[in-house]
C-alpha positions in Angstrom: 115.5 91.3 107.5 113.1 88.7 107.5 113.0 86.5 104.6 108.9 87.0 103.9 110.1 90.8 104.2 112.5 90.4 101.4 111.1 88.3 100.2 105.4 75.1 76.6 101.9 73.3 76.4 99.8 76.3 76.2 101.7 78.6 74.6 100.8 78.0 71.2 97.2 78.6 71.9 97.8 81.5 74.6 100.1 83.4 72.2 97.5 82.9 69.1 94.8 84.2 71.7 96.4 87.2 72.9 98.4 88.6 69.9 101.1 91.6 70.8 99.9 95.1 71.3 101.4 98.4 71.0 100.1 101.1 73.8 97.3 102.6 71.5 96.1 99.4 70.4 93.3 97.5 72.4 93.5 94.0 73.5 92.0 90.9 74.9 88.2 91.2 76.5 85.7 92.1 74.3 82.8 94.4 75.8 80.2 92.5 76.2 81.5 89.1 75.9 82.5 85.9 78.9 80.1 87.5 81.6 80.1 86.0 85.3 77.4 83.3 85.7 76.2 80.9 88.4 78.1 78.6 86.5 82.0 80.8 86.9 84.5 79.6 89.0 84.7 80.7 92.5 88.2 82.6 92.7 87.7 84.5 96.0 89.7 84.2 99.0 93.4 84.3 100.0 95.6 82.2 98.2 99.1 81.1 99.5 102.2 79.9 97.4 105.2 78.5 99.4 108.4 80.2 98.0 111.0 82.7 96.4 112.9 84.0 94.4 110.7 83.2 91.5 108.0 81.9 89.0 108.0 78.4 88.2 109.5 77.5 85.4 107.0 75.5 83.0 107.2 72.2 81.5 109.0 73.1 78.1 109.2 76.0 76.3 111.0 79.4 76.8 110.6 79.9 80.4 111.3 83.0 82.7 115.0 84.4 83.5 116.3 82.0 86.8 119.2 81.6 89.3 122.5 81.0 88.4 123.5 80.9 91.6 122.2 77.6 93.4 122.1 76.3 97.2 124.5 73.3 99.0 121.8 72.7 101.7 121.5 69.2 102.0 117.5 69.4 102.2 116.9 72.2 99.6 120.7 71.0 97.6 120.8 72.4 94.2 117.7 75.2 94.2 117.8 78.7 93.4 119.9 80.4 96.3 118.0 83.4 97.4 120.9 85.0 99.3 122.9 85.6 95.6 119.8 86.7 92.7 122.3 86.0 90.1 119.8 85.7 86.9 120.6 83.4 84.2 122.1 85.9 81.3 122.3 83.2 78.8 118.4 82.2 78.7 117.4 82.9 75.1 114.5 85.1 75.5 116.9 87.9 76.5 117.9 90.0 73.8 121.2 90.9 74.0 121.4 94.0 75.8 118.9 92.7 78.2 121.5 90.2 79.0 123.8 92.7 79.7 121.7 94.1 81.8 120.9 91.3 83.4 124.6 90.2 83.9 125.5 93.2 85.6 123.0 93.1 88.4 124.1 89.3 88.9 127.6 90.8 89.0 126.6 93.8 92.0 125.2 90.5 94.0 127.9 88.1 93.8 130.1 91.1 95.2 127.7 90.4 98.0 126.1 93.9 97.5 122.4 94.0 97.6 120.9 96.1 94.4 117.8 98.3 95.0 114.4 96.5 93.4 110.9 97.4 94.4 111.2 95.3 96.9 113.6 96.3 99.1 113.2 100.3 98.1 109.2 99.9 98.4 107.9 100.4 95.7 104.8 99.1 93.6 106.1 95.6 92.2 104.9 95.2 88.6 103.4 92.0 86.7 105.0 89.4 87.1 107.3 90.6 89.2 104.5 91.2 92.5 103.9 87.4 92.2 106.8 87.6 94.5 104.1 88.5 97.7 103.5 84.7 99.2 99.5 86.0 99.3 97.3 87.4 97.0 93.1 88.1 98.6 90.8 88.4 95.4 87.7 90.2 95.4 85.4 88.7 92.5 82.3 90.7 90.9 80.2 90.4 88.0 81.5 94.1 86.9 85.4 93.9 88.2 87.7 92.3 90.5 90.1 93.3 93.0 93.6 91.4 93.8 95.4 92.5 96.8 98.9 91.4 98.1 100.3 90.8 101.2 102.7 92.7 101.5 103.4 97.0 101.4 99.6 97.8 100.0 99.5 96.2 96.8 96.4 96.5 95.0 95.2 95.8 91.5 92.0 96.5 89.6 90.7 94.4 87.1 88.0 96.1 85.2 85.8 93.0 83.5 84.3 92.3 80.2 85.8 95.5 79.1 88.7 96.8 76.1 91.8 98.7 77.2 91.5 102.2 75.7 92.5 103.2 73.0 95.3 105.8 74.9 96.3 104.0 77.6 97.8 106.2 80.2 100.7 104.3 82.0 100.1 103.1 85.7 101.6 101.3 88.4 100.4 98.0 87.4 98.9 98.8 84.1 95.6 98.6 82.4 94.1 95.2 83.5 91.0 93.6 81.9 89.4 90.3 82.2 87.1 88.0 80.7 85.9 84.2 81.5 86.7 81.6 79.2 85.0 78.6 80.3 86.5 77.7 83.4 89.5 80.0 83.1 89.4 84.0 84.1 91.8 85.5 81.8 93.3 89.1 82.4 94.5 90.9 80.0 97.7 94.4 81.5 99.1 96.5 79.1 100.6 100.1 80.3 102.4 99.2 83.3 105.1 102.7 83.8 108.8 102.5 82.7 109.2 106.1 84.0 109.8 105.1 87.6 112.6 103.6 89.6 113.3 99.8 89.2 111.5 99.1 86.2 112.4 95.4 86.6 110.0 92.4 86.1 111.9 90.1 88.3 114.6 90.0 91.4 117.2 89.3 89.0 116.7 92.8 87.4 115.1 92.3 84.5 114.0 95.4 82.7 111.1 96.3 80.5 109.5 98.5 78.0 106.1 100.1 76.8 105.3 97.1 74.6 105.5 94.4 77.6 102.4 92.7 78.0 101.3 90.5 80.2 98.4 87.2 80.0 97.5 86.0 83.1 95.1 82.2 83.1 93.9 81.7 86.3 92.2 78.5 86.6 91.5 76.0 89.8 92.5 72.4 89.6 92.8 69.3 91.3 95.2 68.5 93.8 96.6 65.4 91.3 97.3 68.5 88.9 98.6 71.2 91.2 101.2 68.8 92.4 103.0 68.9 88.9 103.8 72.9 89.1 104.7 72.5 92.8 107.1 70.2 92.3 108.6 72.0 89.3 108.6 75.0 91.8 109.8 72.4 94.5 112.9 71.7 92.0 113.7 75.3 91.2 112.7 77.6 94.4 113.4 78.2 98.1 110.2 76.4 99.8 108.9 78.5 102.8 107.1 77.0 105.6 104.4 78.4 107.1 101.1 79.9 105.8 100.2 77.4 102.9 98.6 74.1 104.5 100.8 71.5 102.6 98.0 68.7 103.8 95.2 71.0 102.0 94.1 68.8 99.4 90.9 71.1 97.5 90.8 73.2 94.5 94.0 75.0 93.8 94.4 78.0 92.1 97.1 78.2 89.3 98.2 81.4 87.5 99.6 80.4 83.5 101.2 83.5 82.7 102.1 84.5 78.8 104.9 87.3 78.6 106.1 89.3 75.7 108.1 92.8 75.0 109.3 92.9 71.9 111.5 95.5 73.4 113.3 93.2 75.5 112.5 89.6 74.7 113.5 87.9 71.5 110.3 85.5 71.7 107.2 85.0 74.2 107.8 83.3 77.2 105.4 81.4 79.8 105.4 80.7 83.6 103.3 79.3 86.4 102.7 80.1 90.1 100.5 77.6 91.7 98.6 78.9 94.9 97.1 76.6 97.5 95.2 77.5 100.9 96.0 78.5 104.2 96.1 80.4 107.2 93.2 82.9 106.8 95.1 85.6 108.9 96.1 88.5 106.5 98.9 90.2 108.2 99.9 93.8 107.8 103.5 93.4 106.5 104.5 97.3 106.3 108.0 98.2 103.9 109.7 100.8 105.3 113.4 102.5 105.5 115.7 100.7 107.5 119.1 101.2 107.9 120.4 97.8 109.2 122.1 96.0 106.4 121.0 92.4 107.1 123.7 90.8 104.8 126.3 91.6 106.6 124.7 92.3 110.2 125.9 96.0 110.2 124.3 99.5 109.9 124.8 101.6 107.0 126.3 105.1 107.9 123.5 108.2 107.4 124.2 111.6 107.4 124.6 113.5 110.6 125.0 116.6 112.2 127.3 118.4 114.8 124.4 119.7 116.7 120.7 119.5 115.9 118.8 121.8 114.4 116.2 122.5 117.2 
């Protein structure tokens, strides 16, 4: 399969901005309040970030599960090794069952078996997990905005200057709602569903609960900044060429992300993914059953029949 197929600074403040919430409580985004001006950043357009398996780690501070398994290739020698999603059971956000959890999935892939994920069974990825799409295309209006992916028909709504409900009923990707602070967009998911297959936020399995909720700072910065969290990324992830223009030197858009679930985390935890341009054609990249087993260049056996049945 091809690989696009399969494919702490601001935490103090973030956390204190965007306290934990519980599925009836409302969160960040006052009605009413950080309304779009001729003055608010310009967000729309397709955004490319050059790799996989995961977020980019930040500067200090708890950061997201990673790879225990890591490459030899001399020109990529020591990153994450995409072939083997072995996650890192001993980070200390992970509560001790969710390292358990976490182990055994590593376990299934170092037997060189490839565990089902949203991904590969196609389904709806959840946040954080759909930053795993190389493209995201956001639609920007005063009232909402709209965030599509590149891959199998992701969509997500962000209703603006708006409060989750009070009963949130559980969706695909949750109850998203934004707001502008200053230069920043800031969006706001709660309710994402735990009663569905592969309820993981990550390749490395993952899993989460009702309480998980999800801060995401989207802000657009220099080129003398962006190269910071592309080089962490550079240090920690499989780079893919291609799509992103790695001479582009404009704005680039970087996604802070704050993450807590008291249900599997012990503590908050922050990322980054940072998002430059590109090639403005938008493929259709379609997920669909296929019975070739890539990883070891064979077909799985399907049930058949003596005769047909017409």
């Amino acid at each position: 399969m091809n690989v696009r197929m399969q494919n702490l600074v601001l935490l103090t403040a973030l956390v204190a901005a965007t306290p934990a919430v519980a599925q009836t409580v409302p969160a960040a985004g006052p009605a009413g309040s950080g309304t779009q001006s001729a003055s608010t950043p310009d967000f729309s357009g397709i955004w490319w970030h050059p790799s996989l398996p995961g977020l980019e780690p930040p500067a200090s501070g708890p950061g997201p599960v990673t790879n225990r398994s890591r490459t030899d290739v001399r020109q990529q020698k020591g990153i994450s090794n995409y072939n083997q999603l072995v996650g890192d059971y001993t980070n200390p956000i992970l509560k001790a069952q969710t390292a358990e959890t976490v182990k055994k999935f590593g376990e299934i892939s170092l037997r060189g078996i490839t565990f089902p994920s949203p991904a590969n069974q196609c389904w709806p990825e959840p946040v954080p997990y759909i930053y795993k799409n190389f493209a995201m295309q956001i639609f920007q209006h005063p009232d909402r905005l709209t965030i599509i992916y590149d891959q199998d028909h992701e969509v997500r709504h962000v209703r603006m200057n708006e409060r989750h409900p009070t009963q949130v009923k559980p969706s695909w990707y949750g109850d998203s709602v934004g707001h502008y602070e200053g230069d920043a967009l800031v969006v706001d998911t709660i309710g994402q569903r735990t009663d569905r297959p592969f309820a993981m936020l990550d390749l490395y399995g993952t899993p989460y609960t009702k309480a998980l909720h999800v801060v995401e700072r989207y802000r657009l910065i220099p080129y003398e900044e962006a190269k910071e969290g592309l080089e962490r990324d550079a240090k920690e992830n499989m780079q893919i060429p291609g799509d992103l223009d790695r001479n582009y030197r404009g704005k680039y858009l970087q996604v802070q992300l704050v993450v807590e679930d008291e249900g599997v985390f012990t503590m908050p935890w922050t990322a980054t993914v940072t998002f430059g341009r590109g090639t403005t054609e938008w493929s259709e990249i379609v997920c669909a059953e296929n019975r070739h087993e890539y990883y070891n260049n064979t077909d799985s056996e399907v049930p058949t029949a003596d005769r047909p049945d017409f």
